[in-house]
N, C-alpha and C positions, 0 to 999 in steps of 0.2 A: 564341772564341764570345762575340760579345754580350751584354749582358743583355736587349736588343728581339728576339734571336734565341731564346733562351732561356723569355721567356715564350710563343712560338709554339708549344712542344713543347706533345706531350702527357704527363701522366704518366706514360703507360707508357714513351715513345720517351726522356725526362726520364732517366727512371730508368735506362733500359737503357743509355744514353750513359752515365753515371755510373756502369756495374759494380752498380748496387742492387737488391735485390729490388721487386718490382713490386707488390707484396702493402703495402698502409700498413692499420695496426691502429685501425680505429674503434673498438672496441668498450670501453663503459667500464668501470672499475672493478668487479667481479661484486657488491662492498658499497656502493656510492656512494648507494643509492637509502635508506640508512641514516640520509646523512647530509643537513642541511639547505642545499642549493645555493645557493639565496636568499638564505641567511648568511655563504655563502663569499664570494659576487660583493660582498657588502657591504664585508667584510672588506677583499678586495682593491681594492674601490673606494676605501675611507677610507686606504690605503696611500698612496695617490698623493699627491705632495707638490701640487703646485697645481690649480688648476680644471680647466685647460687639458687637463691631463693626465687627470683622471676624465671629461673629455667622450671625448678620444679612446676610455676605457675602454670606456664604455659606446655610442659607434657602433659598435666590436667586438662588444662583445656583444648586439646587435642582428642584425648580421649574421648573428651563429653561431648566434642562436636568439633566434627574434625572438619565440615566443612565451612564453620566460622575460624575456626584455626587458620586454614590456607586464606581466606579471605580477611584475616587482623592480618596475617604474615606480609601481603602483600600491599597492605595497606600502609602497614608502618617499618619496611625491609631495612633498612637504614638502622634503624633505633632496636631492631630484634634479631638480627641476623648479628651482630657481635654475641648476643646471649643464646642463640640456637647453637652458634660454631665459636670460631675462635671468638677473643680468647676466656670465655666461659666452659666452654664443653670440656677445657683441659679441668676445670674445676668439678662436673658434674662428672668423668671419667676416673678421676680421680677417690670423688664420695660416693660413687655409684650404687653399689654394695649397701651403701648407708643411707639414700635419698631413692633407692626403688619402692616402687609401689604398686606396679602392675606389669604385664607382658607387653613388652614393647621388641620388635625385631624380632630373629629366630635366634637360637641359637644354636649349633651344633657341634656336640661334644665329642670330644676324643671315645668315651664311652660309647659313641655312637656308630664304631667304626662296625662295619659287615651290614648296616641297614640305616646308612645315609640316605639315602632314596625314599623311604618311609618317613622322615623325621621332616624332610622339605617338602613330603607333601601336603605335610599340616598348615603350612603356607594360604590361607585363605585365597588370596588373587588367583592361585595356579598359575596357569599358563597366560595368564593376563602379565605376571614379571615379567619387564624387558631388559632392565637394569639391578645388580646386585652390588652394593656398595658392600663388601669380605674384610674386615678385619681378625687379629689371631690374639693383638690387645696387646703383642709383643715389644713396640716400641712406638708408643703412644705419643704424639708432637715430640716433644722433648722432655716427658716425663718418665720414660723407662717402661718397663714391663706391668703394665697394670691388669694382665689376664681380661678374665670373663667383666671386667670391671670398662674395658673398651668399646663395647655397643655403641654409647652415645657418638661415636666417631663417625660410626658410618649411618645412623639416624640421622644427623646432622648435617652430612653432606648430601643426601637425599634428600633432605628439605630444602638446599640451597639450592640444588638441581630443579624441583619441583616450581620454587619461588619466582627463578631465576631464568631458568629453561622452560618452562611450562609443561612440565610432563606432570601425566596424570599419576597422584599420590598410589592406586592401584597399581602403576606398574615399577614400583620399586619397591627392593628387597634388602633392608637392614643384617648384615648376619656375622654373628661374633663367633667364630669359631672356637671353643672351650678345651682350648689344648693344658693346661695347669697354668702354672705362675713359677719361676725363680722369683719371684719376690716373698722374703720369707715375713713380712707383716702382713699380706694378704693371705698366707696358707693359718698365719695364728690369728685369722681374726674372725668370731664367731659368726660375722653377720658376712663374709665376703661368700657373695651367689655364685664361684666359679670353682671347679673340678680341682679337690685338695693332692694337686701333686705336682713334682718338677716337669719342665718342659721336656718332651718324647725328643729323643735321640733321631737322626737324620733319616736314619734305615726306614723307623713308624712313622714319622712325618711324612714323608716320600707316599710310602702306603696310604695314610689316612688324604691327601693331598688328590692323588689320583684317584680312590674312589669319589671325596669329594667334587672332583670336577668333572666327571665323567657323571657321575650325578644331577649336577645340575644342568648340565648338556642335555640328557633325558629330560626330567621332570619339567622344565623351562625350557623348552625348544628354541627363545629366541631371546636369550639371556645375553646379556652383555655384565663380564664378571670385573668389577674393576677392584684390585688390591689395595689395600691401605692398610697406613703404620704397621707392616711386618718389620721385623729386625731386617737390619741391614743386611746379611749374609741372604737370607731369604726372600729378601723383596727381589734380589736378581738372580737367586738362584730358581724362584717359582716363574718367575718373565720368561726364563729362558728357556724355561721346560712345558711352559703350557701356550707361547706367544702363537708360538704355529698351529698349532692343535685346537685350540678352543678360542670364542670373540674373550679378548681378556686385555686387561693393561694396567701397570702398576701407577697409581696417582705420585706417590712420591718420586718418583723417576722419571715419569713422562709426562707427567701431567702438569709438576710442578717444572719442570725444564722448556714447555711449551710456553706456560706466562712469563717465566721469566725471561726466556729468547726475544718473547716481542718487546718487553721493556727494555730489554739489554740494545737491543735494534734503537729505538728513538734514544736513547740514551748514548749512543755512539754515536749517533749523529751530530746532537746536539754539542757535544765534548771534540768531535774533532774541528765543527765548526767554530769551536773556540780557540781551536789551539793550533786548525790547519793539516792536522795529523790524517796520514790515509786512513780511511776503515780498518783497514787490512791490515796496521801495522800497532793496534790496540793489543796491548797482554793481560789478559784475565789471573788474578790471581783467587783461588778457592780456601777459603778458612771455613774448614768444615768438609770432611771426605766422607763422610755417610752414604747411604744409598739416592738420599736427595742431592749432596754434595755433588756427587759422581755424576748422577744421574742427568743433571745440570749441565754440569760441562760436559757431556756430551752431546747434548743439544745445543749446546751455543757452538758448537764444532761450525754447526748450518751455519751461522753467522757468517765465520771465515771462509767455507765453502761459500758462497754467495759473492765474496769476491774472488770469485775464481781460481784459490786456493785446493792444494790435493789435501786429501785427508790427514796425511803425516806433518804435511806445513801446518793444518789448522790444528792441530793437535798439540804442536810444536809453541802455540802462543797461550797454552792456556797450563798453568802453575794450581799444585794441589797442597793443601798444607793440614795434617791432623793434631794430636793431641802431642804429638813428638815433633813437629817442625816439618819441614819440606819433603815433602815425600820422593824421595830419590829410591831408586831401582837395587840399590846394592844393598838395603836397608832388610838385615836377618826379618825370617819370619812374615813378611809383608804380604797381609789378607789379598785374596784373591782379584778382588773386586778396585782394588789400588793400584791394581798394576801397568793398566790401562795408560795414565796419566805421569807414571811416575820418571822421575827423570834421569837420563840417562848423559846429561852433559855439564852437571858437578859432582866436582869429587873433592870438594872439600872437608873441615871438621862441618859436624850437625849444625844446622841452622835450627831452632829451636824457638828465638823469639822472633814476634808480628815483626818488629821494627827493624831486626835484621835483616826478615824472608823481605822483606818490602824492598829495604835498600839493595838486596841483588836484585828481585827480579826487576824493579824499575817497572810495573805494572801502572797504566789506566784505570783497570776496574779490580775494585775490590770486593767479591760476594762472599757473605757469613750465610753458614748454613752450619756452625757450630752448635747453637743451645746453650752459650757461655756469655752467662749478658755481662753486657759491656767489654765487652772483649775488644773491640775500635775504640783504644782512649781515643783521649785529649792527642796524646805523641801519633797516634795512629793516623789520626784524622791532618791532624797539622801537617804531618809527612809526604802526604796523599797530596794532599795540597800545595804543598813545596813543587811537588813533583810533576804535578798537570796541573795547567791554565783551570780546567775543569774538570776533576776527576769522578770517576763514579763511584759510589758507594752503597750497595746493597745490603743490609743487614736484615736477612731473609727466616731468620730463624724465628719459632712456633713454641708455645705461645709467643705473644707480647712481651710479657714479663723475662724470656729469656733473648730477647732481641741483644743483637752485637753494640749498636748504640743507640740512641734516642735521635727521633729526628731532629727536636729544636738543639740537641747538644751540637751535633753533626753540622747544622747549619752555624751556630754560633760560632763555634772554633774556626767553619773554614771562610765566615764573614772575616776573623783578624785577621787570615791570611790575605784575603787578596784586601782588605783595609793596607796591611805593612805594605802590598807591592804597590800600593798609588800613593803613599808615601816619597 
C-alpha cells in the first residue's frame, strides 16, 4: 500500500485495515484548564534550536487552534513577529517546498487560467475577505525569484495586519499566484510545490492578470487586493494598469514609501536642527533603484512638496544610484521605471563608486534599498559624516542579513567623527 493510497482512507477504513480501534481520544486532560497553555506553547517554542524551526511551530499551532494562535501572537508580538515576518519568513520562503505540511493560503495557478473564478471560490470566508495580501514569489525581499515557494510572504503580513491592526483573521486572503519559476534549482528540485516552468511572457501575464482581477472583483465584492514582492518591472507596471480600476496597491512602492516618508520627516528635522540647514534644502541620495527604491523616492517628493516646492524642484533634490552608479538619462538602454529620477545635469565620465556618487552629489540623506549588505563601509559612513553635522542614514534593505550596514557599526564610525571634530 502506498502512502498516496494511504492518505485516500478514511479514518475509520485507516484504522480498521490496521487491526485498531476506531474510537481516537480528544478529550483533554480533566486538570489542563489549571494550567497556563500560553506558557507551555512559549516554552515549547523557545525549545526549538533555530528560527526556521519556531516558524514551523507555530504554523502548527495555528492550524490546531487558530484562536489560541492569535491570542499567543498578541500576547508575545515582539518576540514572534521577527519569526512570523521578517527576517525569518525570508528563511521559511526560501525552504517552503521543504517545510510544508498542509494547505495554508490559496493558491492560483497559471494552469488555472479560463476558471480563476471557480478556484477563489474554494476560499472558505467568501465574501467575508476584505483584504488579499497577492504575491507571484517573483522577487521575494531580497532573495530573487522563489516561485510558488513565496506564500509565506503574504501569510505573514496578514498576520501582522491581524495582530497589529485588529482585523478579523476571516477577512484576509493569503494568495500566491503559481506563475513558474526562472530559478532553475527550483524547477530540478523534486520536492518544489510550484508549476514546473519558466515565467509567461508579458502578452500571458497581461491575460492571466486581468482575468485574475476582474475575478476577484466578483467573487470578493469588497476586496482590497494589495501587491507584494512582484519583480520590479511588474510591481509598476501592474499599479498602473489596475490603480484606477480596482481597490489595489502595491506594498513595495507605496507602502513601504509611506513609512519611510514619516521617518524621513522626524529625521530631517532633527538633522537640520543640528546643522541649521532649511528642510527644503536637504538632497536625498538613493542606493538601490528597484521598485522599492523608486518607489520611495517618490514619496519622499511630498516631503519637498510640503515646503512649498513644485514637483520638478522636489525631484530635482533627490539622486538615484543602481548597480552601474548614478543613474543619468543618457545612460544606453535605461529600464523604464528609472527614468523618472534620472539625471539630466551630468555629463561626466560614469560615476560608479558610493564614495564618488557621494562626493558629487554632497547629499544629507543616504537610503539603501539595495539587498547588498554592507554596502555603507566604514569610508561610506565616515563621509557622510565629514559631510553633515548629522547625517541620515537609512539602510532599508530586507531581510536583515542583506542590510546596507549594521546599526552599532553606523553608530561607531560616525561616534569618531564627531569625537575628531571636538578634538
Amino acid at each position: 500500500m502506498t502512502l498516496a493510497t494511504l492518505s485516500l482512507i478514511t479514518p475509520k477504513s485507516n484504522a480498521a485495515a490496521m487491526g485498531t480501534s476506531t474510537i481516537v481520544p480528544k478529550i483533554p486532560p480533566p486538570h489542563l484548564n489549571g494550567t497556563d497553555h500560553r506558557q507551555r506553547c512559549l516554552t515549547q517554542l523557545r525549545s526549538k534550536a533555530t528560527s526556521l524551526e519556531k516558524y514551523i511551530f507555530l504554523s502548527g499551532l495555528k492550524e490546531r487552534d487558530a484562536n489560541l494562535f492569535y491570542e499567543f501572537l498578541l500576547a508575545n508580538m515582539f518576540e514572534l513577529i521577527p519569526i512570523l515576518y521578517t527576517p525569518t519568513v525570508g528563511d521559511a520562503c526560501s525552504n517552503y517546498s521543504h517545510i510544508w505540511r498542509r494547505p495554508e493560503g490559496l493558491y492560483v495557478s497559471l494552469e488555472h487560467k479560463g476558471r480563476i473564478r471557480d478556484v477563489l471560490r474554494t476560499w472558505p470566508a467568501g465574501i467575508a475577505s476584505h483584504i488579499s495580501v497577492v504575491t507571484d514569489g517573483s522577487r521575494i525581499l531580497g532573495l530573487g525569484d522563489l516561485g510558488a515557494n513565496g506564500l509565506p510572504i503574504s501569510i505573514g503580513k496578514l498576520d501582522l495586519y491581524i495582530a497589529g491592526a485588529g482585523l478579523r483573521p476571516t477577512s484576509t486572503l493569503p494568495i500566491c499566484l503559481d506563475l513558474g519559476t526562472n530559478t532553475e534549482r527550483f524547477l530540478k528540485d523534486p520536492l518544489y510545490i510550484g508549476l514546473r516552468r519558466s515565467r509567461p511572457n508579458i502578452a500571458e501575464m497581461d491575460a492571466f492578470m486581468d482575468e485574475f482581477m476582474e475575478a476577484m472583483t466578483d467573487v470578493f465584492p469588497k476586496i482590497l487586493v494589495q501587491f507584494e514582492d512582484f519583480s520590479t518591472d511588474n510591481a509598476f507596471r501592474y499599479l498602473d494598469r489596475y490603480r484606477h480600476r480596482y481597490q489595489c496597491f502595491n506594498d513595495d512602492i507605496q507602502g513601504t514609501g509611506a513609512v519611510v516618508l514619516s521617518g524621513f520627516i522626524n529625521a530631517a528635522r532633527l538633522s537640520s536642527a543640528a546643522s541649521g540647514l532649511p528642510l527644503s534644502e536637504h538632497k536625498i541620495l538613493f542606493f538601490g533603484a528597484g521598485s522599492a527604491g523608486i518607489g520611495v523616492a517618490k514619496q519622499l517628493m511630498s516631503f519637498f512638496r510640503l515646503q512649498g516646492m513644485s514637483e520638478e524642484e522636489a525631484k530635482d533634490r533627490i539622486y538615484t544610484v543602481d548597480s552601474k552608479g548614478l543613474i543619468t538619462a543618457d545612460r544606453d538602454g535605461l529600464q523604464e521605471h528609472k527614468k523618472f529620477f534620472a539625471r539630466t545635469d551630468y555629463s561626466g565620465p560614469s560615476l560608479t563608486k558610493l564614495v564618488d556618487i557621494i562626493n558629487y552629489v554632497q547629499p544629507t540623506a543616504l537610503l539603501g534599498l539595495s539587498t547588498l549588505r554592507n554596502a555603507f563601509s566604514e569610508d561610506v559612513v565616515r563621509l557622510m559624516s565629514n559631510l553633515n553635522k548629522r547625517p541620515i542614514i537609512f539602510p532599508l534593505s530586507n531581510p536583515v542579513s542583506l542590510s546596507e550596514v549594521d546599526f552599532l557599526d553606523a553608530v561607531n564610525w560616525w561616534d569618531i567623527i564627531t569625537l575628531l571634530r571636538s578634538c
